[in-house]
C-alpha positions as CSV (number, residue, x, y, z in Angstrom):
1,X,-127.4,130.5,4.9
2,X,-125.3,132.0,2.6
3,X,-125.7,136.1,2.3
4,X,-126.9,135.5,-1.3
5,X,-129.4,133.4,-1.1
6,X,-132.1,135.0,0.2
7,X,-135.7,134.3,1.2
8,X,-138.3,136.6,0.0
9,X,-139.9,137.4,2.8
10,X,-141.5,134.9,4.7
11,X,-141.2,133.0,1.5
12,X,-138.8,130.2,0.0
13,X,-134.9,130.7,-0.4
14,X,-134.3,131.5,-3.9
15,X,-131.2,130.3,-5.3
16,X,-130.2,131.8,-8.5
17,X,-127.0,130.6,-11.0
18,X,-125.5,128.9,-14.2
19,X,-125.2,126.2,-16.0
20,X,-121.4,124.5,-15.2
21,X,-118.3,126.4,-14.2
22,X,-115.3,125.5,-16.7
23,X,-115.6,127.9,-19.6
24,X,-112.8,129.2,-21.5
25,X,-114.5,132.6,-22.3
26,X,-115.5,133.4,-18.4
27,X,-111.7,133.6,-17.8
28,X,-111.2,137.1,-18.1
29,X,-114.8,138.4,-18.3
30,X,-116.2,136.4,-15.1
31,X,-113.0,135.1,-13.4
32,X,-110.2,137.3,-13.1
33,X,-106.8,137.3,-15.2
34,X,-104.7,134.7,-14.2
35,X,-107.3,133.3,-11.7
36,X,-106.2,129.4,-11.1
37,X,-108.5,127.0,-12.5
38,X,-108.4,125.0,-9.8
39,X,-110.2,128.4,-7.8
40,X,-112.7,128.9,-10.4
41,X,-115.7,127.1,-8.7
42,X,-114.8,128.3,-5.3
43,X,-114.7,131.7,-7.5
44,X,-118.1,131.5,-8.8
45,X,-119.6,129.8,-5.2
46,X,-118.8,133.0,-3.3
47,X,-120.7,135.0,-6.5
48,X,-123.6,132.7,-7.3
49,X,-126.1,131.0,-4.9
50,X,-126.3,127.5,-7.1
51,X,-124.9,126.1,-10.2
52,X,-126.2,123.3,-11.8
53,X,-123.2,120.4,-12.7
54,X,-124.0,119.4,-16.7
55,X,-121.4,116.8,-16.3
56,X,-123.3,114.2,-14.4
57,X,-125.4,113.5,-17.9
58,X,-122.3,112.2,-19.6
59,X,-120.9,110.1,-17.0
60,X,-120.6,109.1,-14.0
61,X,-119.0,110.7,-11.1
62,X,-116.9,109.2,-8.0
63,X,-118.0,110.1,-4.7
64,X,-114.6,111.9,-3.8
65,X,-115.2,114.5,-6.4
66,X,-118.6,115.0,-4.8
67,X,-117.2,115.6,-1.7
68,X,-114.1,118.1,-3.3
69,X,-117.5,120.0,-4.4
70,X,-118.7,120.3,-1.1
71,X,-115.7,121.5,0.3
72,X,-114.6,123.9,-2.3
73,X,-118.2,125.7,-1.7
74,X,-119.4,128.1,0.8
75,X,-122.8,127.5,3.8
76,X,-126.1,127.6,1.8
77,X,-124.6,127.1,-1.6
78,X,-126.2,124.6,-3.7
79,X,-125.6,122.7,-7.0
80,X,-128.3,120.8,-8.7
81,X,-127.7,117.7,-10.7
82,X,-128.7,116.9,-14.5
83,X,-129.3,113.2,-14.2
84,X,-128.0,110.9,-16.4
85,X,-128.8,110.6,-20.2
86,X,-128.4,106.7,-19.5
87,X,-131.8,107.1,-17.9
88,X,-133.8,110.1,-20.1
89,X,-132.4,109.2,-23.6
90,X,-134.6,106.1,-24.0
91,X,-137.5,105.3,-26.2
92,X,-139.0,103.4,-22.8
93,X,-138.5,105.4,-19.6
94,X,-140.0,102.9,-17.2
95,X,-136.8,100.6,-18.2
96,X,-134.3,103.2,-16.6
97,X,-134.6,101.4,-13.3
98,X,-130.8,100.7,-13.2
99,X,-129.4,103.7,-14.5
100,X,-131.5,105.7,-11.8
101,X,-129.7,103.4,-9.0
102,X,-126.4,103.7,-10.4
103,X,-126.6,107.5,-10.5
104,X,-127.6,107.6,-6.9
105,X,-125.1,105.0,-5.7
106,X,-122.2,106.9,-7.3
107,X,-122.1,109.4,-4.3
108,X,-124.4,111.9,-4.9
109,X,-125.0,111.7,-1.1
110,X,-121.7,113.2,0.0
111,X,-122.0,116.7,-1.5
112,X,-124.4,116.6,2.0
113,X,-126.0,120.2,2.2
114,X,-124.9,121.2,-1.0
115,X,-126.9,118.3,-2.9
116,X,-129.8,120.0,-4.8
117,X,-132.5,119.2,-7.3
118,X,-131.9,116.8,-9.8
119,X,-133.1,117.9,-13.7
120,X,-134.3,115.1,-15.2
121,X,-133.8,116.1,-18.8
122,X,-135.8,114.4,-21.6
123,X,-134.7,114.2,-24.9
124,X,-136.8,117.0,-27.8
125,X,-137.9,114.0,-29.7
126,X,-139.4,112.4,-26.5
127,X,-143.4,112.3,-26.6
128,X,-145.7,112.4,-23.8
129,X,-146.9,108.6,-22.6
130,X,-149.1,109.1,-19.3
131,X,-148.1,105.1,-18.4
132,X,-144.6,105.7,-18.8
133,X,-144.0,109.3,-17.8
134,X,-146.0,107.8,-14.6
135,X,-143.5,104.5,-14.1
136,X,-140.5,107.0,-14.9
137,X,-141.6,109.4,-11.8
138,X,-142.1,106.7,-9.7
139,X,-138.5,105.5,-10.1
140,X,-137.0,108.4,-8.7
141,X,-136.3,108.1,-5.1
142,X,-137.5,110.1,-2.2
143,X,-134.5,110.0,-0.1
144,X,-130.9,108.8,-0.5
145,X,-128.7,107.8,2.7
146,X,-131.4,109.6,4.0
147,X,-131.3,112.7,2.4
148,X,-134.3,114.1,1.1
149,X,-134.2,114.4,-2.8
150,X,-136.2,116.6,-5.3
151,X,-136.9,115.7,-8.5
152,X,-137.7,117.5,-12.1
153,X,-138.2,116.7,-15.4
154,X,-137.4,119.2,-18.4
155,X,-139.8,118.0,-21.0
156,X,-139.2,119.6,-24.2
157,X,-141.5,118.0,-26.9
158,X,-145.0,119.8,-27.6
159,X,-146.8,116.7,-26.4
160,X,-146.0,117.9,-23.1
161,X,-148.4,120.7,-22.6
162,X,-150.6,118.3,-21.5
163,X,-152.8,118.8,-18.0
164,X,-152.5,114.8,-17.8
165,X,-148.7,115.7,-17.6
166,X,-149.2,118.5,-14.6
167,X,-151.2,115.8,-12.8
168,X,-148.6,113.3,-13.0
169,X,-146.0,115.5,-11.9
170,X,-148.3,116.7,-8.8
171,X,-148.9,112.8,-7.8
172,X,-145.3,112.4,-7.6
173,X,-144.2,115.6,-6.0
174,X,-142.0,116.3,-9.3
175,X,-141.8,119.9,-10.4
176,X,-141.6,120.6,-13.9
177,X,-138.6,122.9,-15.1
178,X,-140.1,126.1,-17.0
179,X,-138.2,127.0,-19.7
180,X,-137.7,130.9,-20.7
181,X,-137.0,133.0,-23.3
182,X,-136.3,129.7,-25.2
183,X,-137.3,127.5,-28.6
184,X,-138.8,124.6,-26.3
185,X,-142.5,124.7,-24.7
186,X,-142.9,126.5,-22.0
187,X,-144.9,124.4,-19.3
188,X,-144.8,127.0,-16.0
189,X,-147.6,125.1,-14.0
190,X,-146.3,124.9,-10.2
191,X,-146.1,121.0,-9.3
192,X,-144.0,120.4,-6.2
193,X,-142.6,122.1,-3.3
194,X,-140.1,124.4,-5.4
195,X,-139.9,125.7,-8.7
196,X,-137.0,125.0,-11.3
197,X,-136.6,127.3,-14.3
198,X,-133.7,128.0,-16.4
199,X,-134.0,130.8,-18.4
200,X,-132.3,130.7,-22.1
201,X,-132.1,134.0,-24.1
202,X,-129.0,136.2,-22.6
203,X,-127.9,138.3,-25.4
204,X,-124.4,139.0,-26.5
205,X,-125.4,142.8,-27.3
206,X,-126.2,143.1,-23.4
207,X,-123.9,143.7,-21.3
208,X,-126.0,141.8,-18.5
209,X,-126.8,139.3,-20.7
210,X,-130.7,140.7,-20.6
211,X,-132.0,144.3,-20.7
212,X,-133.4,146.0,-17.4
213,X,-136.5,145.0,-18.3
214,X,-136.0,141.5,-18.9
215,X,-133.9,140.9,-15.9
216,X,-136.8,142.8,-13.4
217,X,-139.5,140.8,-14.7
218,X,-137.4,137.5,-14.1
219,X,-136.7,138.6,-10.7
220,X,-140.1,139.5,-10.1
221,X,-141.1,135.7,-10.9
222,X,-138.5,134.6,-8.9
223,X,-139.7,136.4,-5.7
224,X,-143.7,135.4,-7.0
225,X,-142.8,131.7,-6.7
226,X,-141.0,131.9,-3.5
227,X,-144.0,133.9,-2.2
228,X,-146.9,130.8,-3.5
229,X,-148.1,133.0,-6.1
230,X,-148.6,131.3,-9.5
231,X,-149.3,133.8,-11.7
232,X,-146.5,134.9,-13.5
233,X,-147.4,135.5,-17.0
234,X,-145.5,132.6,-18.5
235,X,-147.8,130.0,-20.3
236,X,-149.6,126.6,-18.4
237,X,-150.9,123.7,-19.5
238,X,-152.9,123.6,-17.0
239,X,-154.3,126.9,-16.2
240,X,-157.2,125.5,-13.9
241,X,-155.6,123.4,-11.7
242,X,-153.6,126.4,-9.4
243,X,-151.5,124.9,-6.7
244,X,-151.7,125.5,-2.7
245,X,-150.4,129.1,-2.4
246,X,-147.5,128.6,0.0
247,X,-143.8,129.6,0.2
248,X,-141.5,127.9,-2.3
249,X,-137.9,127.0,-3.2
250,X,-136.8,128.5,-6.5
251,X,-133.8,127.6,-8.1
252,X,-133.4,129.7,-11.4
253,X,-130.2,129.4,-13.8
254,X,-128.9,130.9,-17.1
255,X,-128.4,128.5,-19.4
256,X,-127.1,128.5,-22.9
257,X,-128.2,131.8,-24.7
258,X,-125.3,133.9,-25.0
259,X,-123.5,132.1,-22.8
260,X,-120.3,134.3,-21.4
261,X,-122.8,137.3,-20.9
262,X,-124.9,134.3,-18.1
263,X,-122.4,134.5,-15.4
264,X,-123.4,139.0,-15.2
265,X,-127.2,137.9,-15.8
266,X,-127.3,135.7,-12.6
267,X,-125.5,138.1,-10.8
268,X,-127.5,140.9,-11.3
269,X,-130.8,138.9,-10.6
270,X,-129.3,138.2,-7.6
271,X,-129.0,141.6,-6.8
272,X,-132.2,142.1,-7.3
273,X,-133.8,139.3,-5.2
274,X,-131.3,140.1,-2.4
């Protein structure tokens, strides 16, 4: 395991990062002067426990640039996977059949240890339909040349805080991704074996990205999840229906906000999980 990503306790590993690696204003601020571009993941690996790869939404990938991933990244480093818009960005989700199989025949397989969650991210106009939100989920594989895979869904449509919704993510084993500090709803109900957040306001006046303040509390989440606790102060929809308390996974990244402070906010959440 990597010296970053830490249990918490005799809790879950929690793996903390960003949204992508290739960002013209990092170089300079997060990568050094001068740094190669072709080091920059490698860069950000040996700094960041995960990072989750945006690029698998538009398009396809081949399996050798899976496998350059891999290599290019250190033991217990992980990248999670936004699957692809081919699939979420239809009016009928239980037609995605095809797109789901052609994500998970590109290759996926052969980033091996490094392969992580897949965010299943729906579109904002997307409305809650228990029959197909229920046909979606039970499209998504459990295993892939016999890899175990997990599975969430970012739902960001109001129609979502819905405890049918929670249940349906608990039949499958699905977690749903809570979203912080952000514009969309926030739907923190525990509903599989790990959590998946991404957290959304970094700030350009901090020069973490968040205050102090801001960055303890995520961290104390963080360690909360990977713990079984539920209670974390972020909103449910449905409050009665607690999980199992048992250790869990918790991948956590810093997404959009101000985005070249994200790369100092993950690192110093880090620090304080570590």
């Amino acid at each position: 395991m990597s010296t970053k990503a830490r249990a918490a306790g005799k809790g879950g590993t929690i793996r903390i990062g960003i949204g992508g690696w290739v960002f013209e204003p990092w170089r300079g601020t997060f990568y050094p002067d001068r740094l190669p571009q072709k080091q920059e993941l490698a860069y950000a690996a040996a700094r960041l426990t995960s990072i989750e790869i945006n690029g698998t939404f538009y398009g396809s990938q081949k399996p050798e640039t899976f496998a350059k991933w891999r290599d290019e990244t250190p033991d217990g480093f992980v990248f999670a996977l936004k699957g692809p818009r081919f699939a979420t960005n239809r009016r009928v989700l239980a037609e995605a059949g095809p797109s789901v199989d052609k994500f998970f025949a590109s290759g996926v397989a052969a980033l091996g240890e490094r392969l992580g969650p897949v965010n299943w991210q729906l579109a904002p106009t997307k409305t809650f339909d228990p029959d197909d939100i229920d046909a979606f989920m039970g499209l998504l594989p459990k295993s892939v040349d016999g890899r175990t895979i997990r599975h969430a869904v970012e739902a960001r449509h109001e129609s979502f805080l819905d405890p049918a919704f929670v249940a349906l993510a608990k039949k499958h084993g699905v977690a749903i991704v809570v979203a912080g500090d952000s514009k969309y709803p926030q739907i923190a109900d525990v509903t599989a074996d790990f959590v998946y957040a991404r957290i959304m306001g970094t700030q350009e006046s901090e020069p973490l990205g968040y205050a102090a303040a801001a960055l303890d509390a995520w961290a104390a989440r963080a360690k909360a999840w990977a713990a079984g606790e539920t209670e974390t102060g972020l909103a449910t929809a449905a409050p009665d229906a607690a999980p199992e308390p048992k250790p869990r996974d918790v991948f956590l990244y810093v997404i959009s906000g101000a985005k070249p402070k994200n790369p100092a906010a993950a690192m110093a959440l880090i620090e304080r999980v570590g």
